[in-house]
N, C-alpha and C positions, 0 to 999 in steps of 0.2 A: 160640287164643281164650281169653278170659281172662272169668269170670263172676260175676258178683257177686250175693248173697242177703241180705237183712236178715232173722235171725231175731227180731232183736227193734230196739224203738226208733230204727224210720223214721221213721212218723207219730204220732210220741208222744214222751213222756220218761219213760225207765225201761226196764230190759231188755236194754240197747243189747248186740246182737252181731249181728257183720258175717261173712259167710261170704266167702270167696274160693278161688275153681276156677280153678286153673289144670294143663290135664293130669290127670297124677296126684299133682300134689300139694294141698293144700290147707292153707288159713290161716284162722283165726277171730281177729278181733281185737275182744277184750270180751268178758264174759259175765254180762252184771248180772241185777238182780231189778226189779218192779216194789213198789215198799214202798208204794205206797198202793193196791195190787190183791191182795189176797191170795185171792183165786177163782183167780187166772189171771197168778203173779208170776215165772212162767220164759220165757224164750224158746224158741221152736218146736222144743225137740231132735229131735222126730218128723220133722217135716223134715230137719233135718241129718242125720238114720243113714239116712233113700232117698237124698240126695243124695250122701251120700260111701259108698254100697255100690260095693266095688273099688278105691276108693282111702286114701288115708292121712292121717289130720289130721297134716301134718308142725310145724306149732307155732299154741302161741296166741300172742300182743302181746299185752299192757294197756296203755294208753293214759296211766290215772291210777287212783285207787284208791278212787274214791267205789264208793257201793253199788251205786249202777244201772248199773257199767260191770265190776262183779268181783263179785257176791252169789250170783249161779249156778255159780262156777267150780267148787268140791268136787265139782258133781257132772258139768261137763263133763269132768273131768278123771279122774273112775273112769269116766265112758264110755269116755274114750279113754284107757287108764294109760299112763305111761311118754310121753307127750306135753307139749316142753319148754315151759314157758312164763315169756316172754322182759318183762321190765319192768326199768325204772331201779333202782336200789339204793332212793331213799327211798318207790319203790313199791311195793317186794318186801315192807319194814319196816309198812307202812301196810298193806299189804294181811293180812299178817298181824294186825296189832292187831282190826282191822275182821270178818275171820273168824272169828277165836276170840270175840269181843265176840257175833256176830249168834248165834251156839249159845247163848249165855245169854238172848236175848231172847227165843228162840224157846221155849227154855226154860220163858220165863214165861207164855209166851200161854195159857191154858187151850182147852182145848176144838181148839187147832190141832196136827197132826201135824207135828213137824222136817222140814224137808226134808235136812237132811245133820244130819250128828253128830261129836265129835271128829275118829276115824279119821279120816272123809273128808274131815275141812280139813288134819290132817297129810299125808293122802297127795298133795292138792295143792301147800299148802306148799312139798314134796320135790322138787317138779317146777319151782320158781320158779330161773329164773338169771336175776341182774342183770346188765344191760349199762348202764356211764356215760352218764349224758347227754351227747350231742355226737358219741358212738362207733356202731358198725355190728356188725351179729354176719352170718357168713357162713354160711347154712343147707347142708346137705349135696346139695341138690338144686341149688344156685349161686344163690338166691336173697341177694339181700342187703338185712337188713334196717337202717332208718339209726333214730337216736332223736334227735327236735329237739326242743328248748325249748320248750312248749307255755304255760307262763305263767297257768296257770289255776288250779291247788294244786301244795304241794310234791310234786315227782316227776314233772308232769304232762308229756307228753310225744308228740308227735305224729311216726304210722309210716311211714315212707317207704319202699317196697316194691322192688328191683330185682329185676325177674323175668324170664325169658326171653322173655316177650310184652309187656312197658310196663311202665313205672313207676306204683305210684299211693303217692298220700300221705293216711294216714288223720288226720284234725286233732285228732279227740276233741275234748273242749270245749276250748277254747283261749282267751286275753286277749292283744291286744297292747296294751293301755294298761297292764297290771299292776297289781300289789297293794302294799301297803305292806311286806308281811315277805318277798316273793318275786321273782325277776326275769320280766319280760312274754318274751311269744312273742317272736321276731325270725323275719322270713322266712328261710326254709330253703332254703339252696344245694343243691337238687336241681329239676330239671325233669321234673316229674309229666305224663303223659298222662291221666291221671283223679285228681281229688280224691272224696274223701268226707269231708264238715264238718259240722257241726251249724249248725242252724237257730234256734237254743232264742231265742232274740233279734232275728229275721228281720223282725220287721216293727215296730221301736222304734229310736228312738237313744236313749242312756241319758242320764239326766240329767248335769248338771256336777258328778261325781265329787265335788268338793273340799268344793260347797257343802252336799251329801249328808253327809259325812262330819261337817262343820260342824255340822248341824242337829242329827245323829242325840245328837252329842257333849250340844249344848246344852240339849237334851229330856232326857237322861240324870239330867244336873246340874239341871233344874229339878224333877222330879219326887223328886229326892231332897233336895231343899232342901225342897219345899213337903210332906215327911212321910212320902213312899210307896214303895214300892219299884219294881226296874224288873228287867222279865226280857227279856231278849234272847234269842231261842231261834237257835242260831245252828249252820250245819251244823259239825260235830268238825273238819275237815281244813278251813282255810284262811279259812274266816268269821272262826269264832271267835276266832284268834290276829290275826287283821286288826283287828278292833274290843277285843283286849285291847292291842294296839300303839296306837290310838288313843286310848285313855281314859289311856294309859302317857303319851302326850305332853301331852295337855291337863289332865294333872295335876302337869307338869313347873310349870306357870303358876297353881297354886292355894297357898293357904295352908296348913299344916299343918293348921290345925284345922278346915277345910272340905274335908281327905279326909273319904270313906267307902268303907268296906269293897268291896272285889270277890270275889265269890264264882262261884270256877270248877267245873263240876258234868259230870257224867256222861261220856260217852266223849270229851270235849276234853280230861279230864285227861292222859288214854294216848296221845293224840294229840303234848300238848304234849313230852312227852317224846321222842316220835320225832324233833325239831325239833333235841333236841341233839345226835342224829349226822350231822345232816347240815348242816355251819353251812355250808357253803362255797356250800349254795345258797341261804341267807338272804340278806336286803337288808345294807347296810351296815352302817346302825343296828343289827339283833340283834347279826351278827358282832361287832362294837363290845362290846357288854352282854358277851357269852360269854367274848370274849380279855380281856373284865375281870374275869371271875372273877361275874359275874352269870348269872343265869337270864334268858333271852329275854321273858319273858312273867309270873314271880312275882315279887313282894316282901314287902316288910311288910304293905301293905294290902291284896295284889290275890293271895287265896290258893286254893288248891282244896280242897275237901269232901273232908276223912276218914273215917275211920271208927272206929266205927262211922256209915255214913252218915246213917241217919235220926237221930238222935238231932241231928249235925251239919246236918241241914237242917233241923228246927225249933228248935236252935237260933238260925240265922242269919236265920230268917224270924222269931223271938220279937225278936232285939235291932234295933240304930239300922235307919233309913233304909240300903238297900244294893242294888247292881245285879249281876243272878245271870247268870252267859255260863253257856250250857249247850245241848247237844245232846239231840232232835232239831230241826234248823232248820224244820221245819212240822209242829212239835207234835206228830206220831205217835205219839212214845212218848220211852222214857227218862224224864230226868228234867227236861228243861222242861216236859214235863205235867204235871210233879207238881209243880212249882212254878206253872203255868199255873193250874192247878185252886184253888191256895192264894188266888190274888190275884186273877184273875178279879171277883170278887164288892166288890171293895170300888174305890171313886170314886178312892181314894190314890194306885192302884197306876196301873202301864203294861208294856204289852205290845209292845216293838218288833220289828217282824218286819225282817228286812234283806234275804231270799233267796226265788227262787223258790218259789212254794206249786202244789205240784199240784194238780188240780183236785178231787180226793176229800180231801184231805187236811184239819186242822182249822184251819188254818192260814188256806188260804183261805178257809174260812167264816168265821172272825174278818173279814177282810177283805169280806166279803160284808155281813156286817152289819153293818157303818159307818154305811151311810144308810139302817138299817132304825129304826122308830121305838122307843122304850124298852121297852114290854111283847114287841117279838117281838124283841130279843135277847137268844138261847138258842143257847148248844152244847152238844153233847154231848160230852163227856171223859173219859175214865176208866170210862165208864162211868155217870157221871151228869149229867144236867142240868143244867148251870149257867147265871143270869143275868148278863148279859155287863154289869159298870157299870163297868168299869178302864178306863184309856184305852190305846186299840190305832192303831199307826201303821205306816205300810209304809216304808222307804228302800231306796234303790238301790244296792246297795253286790257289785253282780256280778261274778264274775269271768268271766265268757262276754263274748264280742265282737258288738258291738250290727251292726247290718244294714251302718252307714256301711264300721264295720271290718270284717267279713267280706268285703264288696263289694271295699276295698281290699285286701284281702290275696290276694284271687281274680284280680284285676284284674291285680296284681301279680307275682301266682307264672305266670298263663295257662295253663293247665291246658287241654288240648282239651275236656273232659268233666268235668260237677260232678253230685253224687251229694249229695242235701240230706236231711239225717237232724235225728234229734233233734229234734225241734218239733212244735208244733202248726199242725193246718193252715192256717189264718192266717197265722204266724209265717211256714212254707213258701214259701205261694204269694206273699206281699210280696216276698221275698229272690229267687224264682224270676224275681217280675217286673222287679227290678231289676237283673237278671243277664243276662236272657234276649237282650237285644242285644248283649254279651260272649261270649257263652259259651252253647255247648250245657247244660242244665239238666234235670236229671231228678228226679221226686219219686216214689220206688216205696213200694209199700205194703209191708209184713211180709210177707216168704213170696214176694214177687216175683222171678223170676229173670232181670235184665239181665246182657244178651250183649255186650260189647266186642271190638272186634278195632282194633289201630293202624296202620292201613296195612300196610306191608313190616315193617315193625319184627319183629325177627330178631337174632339173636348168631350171623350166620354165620362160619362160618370158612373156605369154598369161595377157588375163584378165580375169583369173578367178576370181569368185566370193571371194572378201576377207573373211575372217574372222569373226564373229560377236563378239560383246566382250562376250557374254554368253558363247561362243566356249574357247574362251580362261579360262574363268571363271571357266568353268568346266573342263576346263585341269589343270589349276593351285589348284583344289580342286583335282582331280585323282590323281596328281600327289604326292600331300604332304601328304592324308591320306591313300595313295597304298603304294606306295615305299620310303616316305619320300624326301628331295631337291635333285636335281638329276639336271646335266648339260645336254641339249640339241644344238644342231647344229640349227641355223637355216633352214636350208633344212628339218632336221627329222621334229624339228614340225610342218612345213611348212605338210609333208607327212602326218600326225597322225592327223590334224586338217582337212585338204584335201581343203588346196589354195595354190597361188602362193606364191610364195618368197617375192617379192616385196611387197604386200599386207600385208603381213604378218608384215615383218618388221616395217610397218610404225602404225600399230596396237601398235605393242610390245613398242615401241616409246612414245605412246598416251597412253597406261595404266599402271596403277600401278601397277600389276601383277608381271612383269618379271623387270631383269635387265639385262646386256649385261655386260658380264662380259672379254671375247678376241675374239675379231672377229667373230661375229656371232656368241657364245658360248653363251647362255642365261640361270639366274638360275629362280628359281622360288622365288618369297621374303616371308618372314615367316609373320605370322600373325600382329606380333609385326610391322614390316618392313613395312609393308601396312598401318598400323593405324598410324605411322608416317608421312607416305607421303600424308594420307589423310588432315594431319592436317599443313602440308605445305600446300598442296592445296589450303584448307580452307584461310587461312592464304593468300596468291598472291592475291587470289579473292576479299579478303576484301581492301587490299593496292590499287588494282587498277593499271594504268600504271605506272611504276616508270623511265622509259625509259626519259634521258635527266633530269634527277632530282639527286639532291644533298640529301645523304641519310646517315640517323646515323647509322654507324653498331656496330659489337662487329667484329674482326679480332683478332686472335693470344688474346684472352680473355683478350683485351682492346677496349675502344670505340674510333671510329675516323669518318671522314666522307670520304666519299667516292662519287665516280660521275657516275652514273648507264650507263651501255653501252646497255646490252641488257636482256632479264629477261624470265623465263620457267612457267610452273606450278610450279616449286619449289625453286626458288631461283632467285636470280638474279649474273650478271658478271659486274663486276664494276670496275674503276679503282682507288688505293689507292696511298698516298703520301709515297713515299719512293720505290714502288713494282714495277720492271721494265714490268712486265707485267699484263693482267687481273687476278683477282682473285674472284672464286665463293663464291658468299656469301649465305649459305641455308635460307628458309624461317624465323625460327626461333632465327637467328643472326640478324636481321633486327631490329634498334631500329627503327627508324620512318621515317617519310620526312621530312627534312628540307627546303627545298623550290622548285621552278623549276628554271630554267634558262630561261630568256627571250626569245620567238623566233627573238625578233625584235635586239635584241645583236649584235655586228659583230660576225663573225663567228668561230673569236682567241677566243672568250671567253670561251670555253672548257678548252686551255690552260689556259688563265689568273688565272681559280680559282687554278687549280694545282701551280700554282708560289704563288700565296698566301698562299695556304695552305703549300708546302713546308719553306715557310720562318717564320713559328708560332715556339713556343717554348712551350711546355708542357700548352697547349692550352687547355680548355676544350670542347666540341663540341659549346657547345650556342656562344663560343666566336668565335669558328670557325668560324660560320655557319651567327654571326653578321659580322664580318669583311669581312667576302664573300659576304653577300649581303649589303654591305653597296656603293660595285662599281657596284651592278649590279640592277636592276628594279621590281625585284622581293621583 
């Protein structure tokens, strides 16, 4: 049985960590904070030490390395020491910047107690091993953990779980439309019996990306034409550098003396730097910039805040018209507050927000009071009151996958069982209702504990009874006139047929029925597909052995001969002149036999014929196949 617990960020955004019980082992994948709850900003650890009394937290996953998914870790990780926890390389790097960063902010908060402190980010740190994106790590208990493309910020990366009881796939927030400096999700060659994905987007389709992008560009450039300046509060990891790549293009088309300044500020600086170790998951364009000896994202006009910083940010707030990228993306803290605070107050300025706003945050209360009338817009900031007269706009510029794309991506992978996190419940119950005649759909609350079991599904190794081929017979007829070709795991149909693995496999081998399409992934073959392969069949049986015989084929739709190495029901593997290695030749490419090769021969004479045949010249096979056997007995 296999059981699943959200300690944090089911019904909500922030917090996000996922328990998983399986036996005696267990898996936590995440362990963020809530940044706009600070009463109540950890996930349920007190839950987690009842739930796993007696057993082992055998690893964490990170998913990606924003806060709400890694802000807790320092201190899951002195709960549990010496517990490895597994994320991509340019998550490992991010995650690190991001921890050392949140000790100073905490730092500054008066009046609030640290929740961790150096030590305890080193000592997690210590515990991070990166695995490439695309690769698998094999846990010591036989679980195998996979890392897919995730498409949402750099590193981002979604967990695919092979465990003794099912497979499941954890998405994290994910994109498959992508961003401008990073490559999108791609569905993930494994077959999950349960997904868990976020919802954060479940009841919206996003606006037309391009036109968005368009808009945000051309409010930029107007507000710094007409005097005032422009802050983009935008999150460190992946906003930011998407809208410093945009204004990089739409400046490619302006004149020299209608630049203006870009001023890059707070933790997007450290951020941008981590971008340089890892070009090879950039878009084209960075790559492009970097192997030219450029910076991804600086230039002459588009620079970052030194230091001494303040002195540097009122200078840049004293001189021309200019647009500030800076982190936090909803205004919490950092130093787009402190640039928020500055300009706030004056008609000149503009505020564009690009990314989700939590619901405490000030972010959204900007946004709230759009259509409040002039005397009652007020925020509070910093600590003080300010009257809101700047102009403040929202754009859509997400890297989360809107309800259309999650629905598709669900639709697509088929998953028995879906597990909807990260949202609000709204967002939730839209995606639940648009799912729910697909796919079993569950929305549990924080602290819930769902019970999974996957039919037979087992990694036996017994002798059970195999298979009969009628068994399969009648699966591959269910299967194509119930639900149409459908991928199967070996283990599931292993389960659904009711034998062992082993048995099974060497079944699926032996008949024509299926095909193996990645690792134990088998389809079913169409009608046509079968009656092909019956007539290879056909076809081997009538040839007889061809094994150690010289054989006329057709290759690349020319005839040549060829020297047969070893041969199936459908084909044979043969070596050709010129091909540094074997090549399959199907039933139906087969022109005939040209002779055998003597057993009584020496033993070169395998070579021999290849030196002969390599040394012909637009030869025809009869002359081949004469001049070949004219040194040999046959």
């Amino acid at each position: 049985m296999m059981q699943y617990i959200p300690l944090g960020g089911a019904d909500e955004i922030g917090a996000s960590a996922h328990l998983l019980l399986i036996g005696a082992s267990a898996y936590l994948v995440d362990c963020g904070q809530r940044q706009a709850s600070p009463d109540r900003p950890l996930p349920d650890f007190a839950l987690m030490q009842d739930l796993l009394k007696g057993k082992k937290l055998t690893a964490i996953f990170l998913t990606h390395s924003h806060f709400d998914h890694i802000g807790a870790l320092p201190l899951i990780s002195h709960l549990y020491p010496g517990t490895p926890i597994y994320a991509t390389p340019a998550t490992c790097d991010l995650t690190r910047v991001l921890l050392f960063d949140s000790i100073k902010v905490m730092d500054m908060r008066e009046g609030e107690v640290p929740l961790y402190d150096e030590e305890l980010v080193k000592e997690a740190l210590n515990c991070l091993r990166p695995v490439p994106m695309g690769s698998f790590v094999l846990l010591p208990d036989g679980t195998k953990a996979h890392f897919f493309q995730a498409g949402h910020i750099l590193g981002a990366a979604m967990i695919g779980l092979e465990t003794s009881v099912g497979r499941v796939l954890f998405t994290g927030d994910f994109s498959v439309s992508g961003t401008r400096t990073i490559m999108p999700a791609a569905l993930p060659k494994f077959s999950p019996h349960l997904v868990i994905t976020e919802a954060t987007y479940g009841d919206r389709h996003h606006a037309d990306r391009k036109r968005e992008e368009n808009n945000l560009v051309t409010k930029i450039f107007q507000v710094i034409r007409d005097g005032g300046h422009v802050l983009v509060p935008a999150f460190a990891q992946g906003r930011a550098q998407e809208i410093l790549y945009l204004l990089r293009l739409a400046r490619l088309r302006q004149k020299d003396n209608e630049k203006f300044p870009i001023w890059v500020d707070g933790l997007v600086r450290s951020i941008n730097t981590v971008y340089l170790n890892h070009i090879n998951q950039l878009s084209k364009f960075l790559q492009k910039r970097v192997h030219n000896g450029q910076h991804p994202f600086y230039s002459d006009s588009v620079r970052a805040i030194g230091n001494p910083v303040k002195n540097e940010r009122e200078a840049a707030l004293a001189g021309k018209p200019a647009c500030f990228i800076s982190s936090s993306g909803m205004l919490t803290g950092g130093a787009s507050a402190y640039y928020a605070e500055k300009l706030l107050s004056c008609e000149k300025n503009a505020i564009l927000l690009t990314g989700y706003q939590d619901e405490e945050s000030p972010g959204r209360r900007l946004i709230e009071l759009l259509d409040k009338p002039a005397d009652e817009k007020k925020i509070l900031l910093n600590g003080q009151e300010i009257t809101v007269k700047c102009r403040v706009e929202k754009y859509n510029l997400s890297a989360h996958a809107d309800q259309q794309e999650i629905f598709g991506f669900l639709t697509a992978l088929k998953p028995k069982r879906v597990i909807l996190t990260h949202g609000q419940a709204e967002a939730r119950e839209a995606l639940a209702a648009a799912l729910r005649n697909r796919l079993a759909v569950y929305l549990p609350n924080n602290g819930e504990v769902l019970d999974f079991t996957f039919g037979q599904y087992t990694r036996r190794q017994n002798t059970a009874k195999a298979a009969a081929e009628g068994d399969l017979a009648a699966f591959w007829k269910n299967t194509l006139l119930s639900s149409g070709i459908k991928e199967y795991h070996l283990d599931e149909m292993a389960a659904k047929i009711g034998c062992d693995t082993g048995s099974l496999q060497t079944r699926l081998k032996q008949s024509s029925l299926f095909k193996e399409i990645y690792q134990n992934i088998w389809v079913p073959l169409s009608e046509e597909e079968i009656a092909l392969q019956g007539k290879r069949k056909e076809l081997m049986n009538n040839l007889g052995n061809l094994v150690n015989k010289l054989i006329a084929v057709t290759y690349r739709n020319n005839p040549c001969l060829a020297y047969c190495i070893s041969q199936d029901d459908y084909g044979i593997n043969v070596e050709i002149p010129g091909q540094a290695e074997q090549v399959y030749i199907k039933a139906e490419d087969i022109i005939g036999i040209c002779g055998t090769l003597s057993q009584s021969q020496p033993e070169n004479v395998n070579n021999n014929w290849l030196e002969l045949l390599f040394n012909q010249e637009e030869s025809s096979v009869q002359d081949l196949r004469i001049k070949v056997f004219d040194h040999g007995d046959s």
